[in-house]
N, CA, C and O of each residue as an XYZ file, in Angstrom:
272
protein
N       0.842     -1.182      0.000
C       0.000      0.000      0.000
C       0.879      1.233      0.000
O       2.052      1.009      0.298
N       0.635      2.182     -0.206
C       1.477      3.386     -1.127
C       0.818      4.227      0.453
O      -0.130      3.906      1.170
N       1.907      5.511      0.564
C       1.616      6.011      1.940
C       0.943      7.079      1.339
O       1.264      7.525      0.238
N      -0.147      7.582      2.142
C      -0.654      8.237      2.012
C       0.099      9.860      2.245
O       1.141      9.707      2.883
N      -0.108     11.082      1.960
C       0.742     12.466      1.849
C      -0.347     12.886      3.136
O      -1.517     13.030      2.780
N      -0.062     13.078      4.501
C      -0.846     13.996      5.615
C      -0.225     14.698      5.755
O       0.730     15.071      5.073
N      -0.913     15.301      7.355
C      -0.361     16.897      7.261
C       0.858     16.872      8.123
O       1.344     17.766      8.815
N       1.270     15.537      7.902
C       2.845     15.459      8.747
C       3.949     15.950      7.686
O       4.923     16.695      7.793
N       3.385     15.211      6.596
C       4.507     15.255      5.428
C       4.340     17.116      4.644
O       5.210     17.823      4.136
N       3.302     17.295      4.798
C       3.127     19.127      4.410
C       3.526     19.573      5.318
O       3.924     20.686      4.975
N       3.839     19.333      7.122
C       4.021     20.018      7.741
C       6.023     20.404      7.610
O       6.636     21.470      7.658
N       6.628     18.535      7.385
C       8.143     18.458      6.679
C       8.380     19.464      6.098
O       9.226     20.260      6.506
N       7.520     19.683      4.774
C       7.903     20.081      3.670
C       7.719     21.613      3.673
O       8.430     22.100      2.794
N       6.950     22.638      4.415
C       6.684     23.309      4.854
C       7.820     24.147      5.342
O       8.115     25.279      4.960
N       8.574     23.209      6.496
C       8.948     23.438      7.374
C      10.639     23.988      6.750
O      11.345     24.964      7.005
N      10.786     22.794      5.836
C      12.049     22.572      4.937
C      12.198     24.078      4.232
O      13.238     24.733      4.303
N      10.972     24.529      3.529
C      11.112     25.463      2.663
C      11.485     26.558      3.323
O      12.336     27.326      2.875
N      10.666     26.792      4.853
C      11.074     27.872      5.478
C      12.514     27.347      5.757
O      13.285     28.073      5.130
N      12.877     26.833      6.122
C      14.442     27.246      6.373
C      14.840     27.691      5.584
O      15.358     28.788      5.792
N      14.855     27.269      4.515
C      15.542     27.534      2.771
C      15.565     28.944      2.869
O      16.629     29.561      2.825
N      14.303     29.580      3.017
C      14.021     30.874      2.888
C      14.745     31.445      3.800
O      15.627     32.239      3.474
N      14.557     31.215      4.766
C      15.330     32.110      6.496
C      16.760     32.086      5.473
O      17.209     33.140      5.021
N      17.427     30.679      5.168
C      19.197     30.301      5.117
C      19.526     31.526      3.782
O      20.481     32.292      3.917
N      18.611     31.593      2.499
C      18.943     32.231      1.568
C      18.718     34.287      2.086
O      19.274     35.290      1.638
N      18.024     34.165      2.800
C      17.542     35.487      3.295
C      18.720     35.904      4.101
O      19.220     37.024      4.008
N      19.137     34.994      4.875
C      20.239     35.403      5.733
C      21.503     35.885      5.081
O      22.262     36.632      5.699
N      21.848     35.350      3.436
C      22.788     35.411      2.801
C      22.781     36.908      2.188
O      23.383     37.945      2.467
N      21.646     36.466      1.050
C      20.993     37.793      0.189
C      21.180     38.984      1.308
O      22.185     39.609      0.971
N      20.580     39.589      2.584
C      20.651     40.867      2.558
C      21.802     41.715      2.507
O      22.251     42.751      2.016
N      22.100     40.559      3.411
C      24.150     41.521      3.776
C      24.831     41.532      2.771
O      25.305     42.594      2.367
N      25.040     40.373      2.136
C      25.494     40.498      0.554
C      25.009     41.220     -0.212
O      25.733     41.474     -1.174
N      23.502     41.948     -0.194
C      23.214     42.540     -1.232
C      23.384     44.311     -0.480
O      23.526     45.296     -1.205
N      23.336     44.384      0.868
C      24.020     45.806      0.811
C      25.402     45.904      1.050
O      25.954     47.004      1.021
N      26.014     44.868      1.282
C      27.590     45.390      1.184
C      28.122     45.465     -0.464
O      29.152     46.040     -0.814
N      27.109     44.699     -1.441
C      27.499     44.710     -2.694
C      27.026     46.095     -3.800
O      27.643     46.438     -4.808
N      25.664     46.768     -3.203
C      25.346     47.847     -3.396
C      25.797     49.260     -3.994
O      25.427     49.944     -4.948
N      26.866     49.396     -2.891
C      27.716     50.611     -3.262
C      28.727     50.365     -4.115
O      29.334     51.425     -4.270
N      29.161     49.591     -4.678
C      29.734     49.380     -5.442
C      29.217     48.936     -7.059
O      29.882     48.999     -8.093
N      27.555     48.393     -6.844
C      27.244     48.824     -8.554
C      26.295     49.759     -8.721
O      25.656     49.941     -9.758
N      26.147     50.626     -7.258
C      25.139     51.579     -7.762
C      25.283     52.672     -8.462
O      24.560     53.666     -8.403
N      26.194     52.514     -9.118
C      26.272     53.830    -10.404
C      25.943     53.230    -11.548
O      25.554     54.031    -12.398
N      25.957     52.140    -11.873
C      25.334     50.969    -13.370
C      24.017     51.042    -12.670
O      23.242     51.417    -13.550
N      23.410     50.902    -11.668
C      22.195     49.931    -11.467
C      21.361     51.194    -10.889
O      21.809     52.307    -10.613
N      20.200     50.786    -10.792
C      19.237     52.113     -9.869
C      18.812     50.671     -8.741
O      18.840     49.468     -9.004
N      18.398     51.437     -7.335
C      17.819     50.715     -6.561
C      17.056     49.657     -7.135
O      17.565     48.536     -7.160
N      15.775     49.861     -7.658
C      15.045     48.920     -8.258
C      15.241     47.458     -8.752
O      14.861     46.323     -8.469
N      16.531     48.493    -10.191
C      17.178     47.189    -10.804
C      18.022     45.886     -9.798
O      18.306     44.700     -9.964
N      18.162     46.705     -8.932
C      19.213     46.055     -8.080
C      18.454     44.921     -7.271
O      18.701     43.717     -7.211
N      17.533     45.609     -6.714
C      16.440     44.998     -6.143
C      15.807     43.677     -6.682
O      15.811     42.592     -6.101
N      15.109     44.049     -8.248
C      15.214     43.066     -8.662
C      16.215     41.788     -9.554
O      15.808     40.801    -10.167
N      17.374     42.184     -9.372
C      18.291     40.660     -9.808
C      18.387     40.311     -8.427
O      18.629     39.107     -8.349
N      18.279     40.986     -7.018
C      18.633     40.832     -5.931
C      17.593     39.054     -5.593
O      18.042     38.025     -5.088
N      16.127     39.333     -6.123
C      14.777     39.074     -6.382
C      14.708     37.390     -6.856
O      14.093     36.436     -6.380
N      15.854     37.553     -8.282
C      15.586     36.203     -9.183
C      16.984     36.039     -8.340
O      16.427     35.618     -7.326
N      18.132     36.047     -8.043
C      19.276     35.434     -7.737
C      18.927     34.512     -6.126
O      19.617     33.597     -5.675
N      17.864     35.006     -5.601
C      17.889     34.364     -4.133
C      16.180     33.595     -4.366
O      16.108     32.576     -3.679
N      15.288     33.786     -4.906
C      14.313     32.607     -5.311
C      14.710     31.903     -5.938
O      14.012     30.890     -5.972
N      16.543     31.822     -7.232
C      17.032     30.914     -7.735
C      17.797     29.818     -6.707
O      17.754     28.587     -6.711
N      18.509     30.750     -5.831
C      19.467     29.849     -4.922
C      18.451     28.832     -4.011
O      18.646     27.656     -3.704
N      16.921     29.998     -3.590
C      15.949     29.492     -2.960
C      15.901     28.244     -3.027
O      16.357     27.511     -2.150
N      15.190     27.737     -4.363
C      14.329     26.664     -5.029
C      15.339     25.657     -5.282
O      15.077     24.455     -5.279
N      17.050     26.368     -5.606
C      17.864     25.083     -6.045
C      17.884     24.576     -4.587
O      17.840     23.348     -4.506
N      17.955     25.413     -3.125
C      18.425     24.457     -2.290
C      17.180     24.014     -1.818
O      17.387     23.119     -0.999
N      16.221     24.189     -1.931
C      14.690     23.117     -1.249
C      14.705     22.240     -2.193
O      14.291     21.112     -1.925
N      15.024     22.440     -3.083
C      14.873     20.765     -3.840
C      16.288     19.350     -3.967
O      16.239     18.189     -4.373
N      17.514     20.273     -3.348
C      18.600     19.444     -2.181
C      18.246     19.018     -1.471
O      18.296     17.789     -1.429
N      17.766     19.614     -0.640
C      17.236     19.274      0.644
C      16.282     18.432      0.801
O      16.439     17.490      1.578
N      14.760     18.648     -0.106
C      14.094     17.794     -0.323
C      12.816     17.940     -0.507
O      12.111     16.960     -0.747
């Protein structure tokens, strides 16, 4: 018999992603203002903001799906 998915295994998986998020969040901010002053004459806040955006929902998603 094949296991059924409850709210143990959403609660895992849940649980997994938030870390992901906290671990990549923890990286992204400091990295992204100590890296700041140094391309903000190419970049405007915004722009910055958003590669800031796709580079850490990329690192995000690659490490929840490591993890599991």
């Amino acid at each position: 018999m094949g296991r059924v998915k409850g709210s143990r295994m959403l609660d895992r998986t849940v649980i997994s992603r938030l870390i992901c998020v906290a671990l990549v969040a923890a990286v992204m901010l400091p990295t992204g203002h100590v890296l700041f002053p140094y391309v903000s004459h190419m970049l405007s806040d915004m722009q910055f903001q958003a590669i800031e955006a796709v580079v850490g929902a990329t690192v995000g998603f690659g490490l929840s799906a490591i993890v599991g």
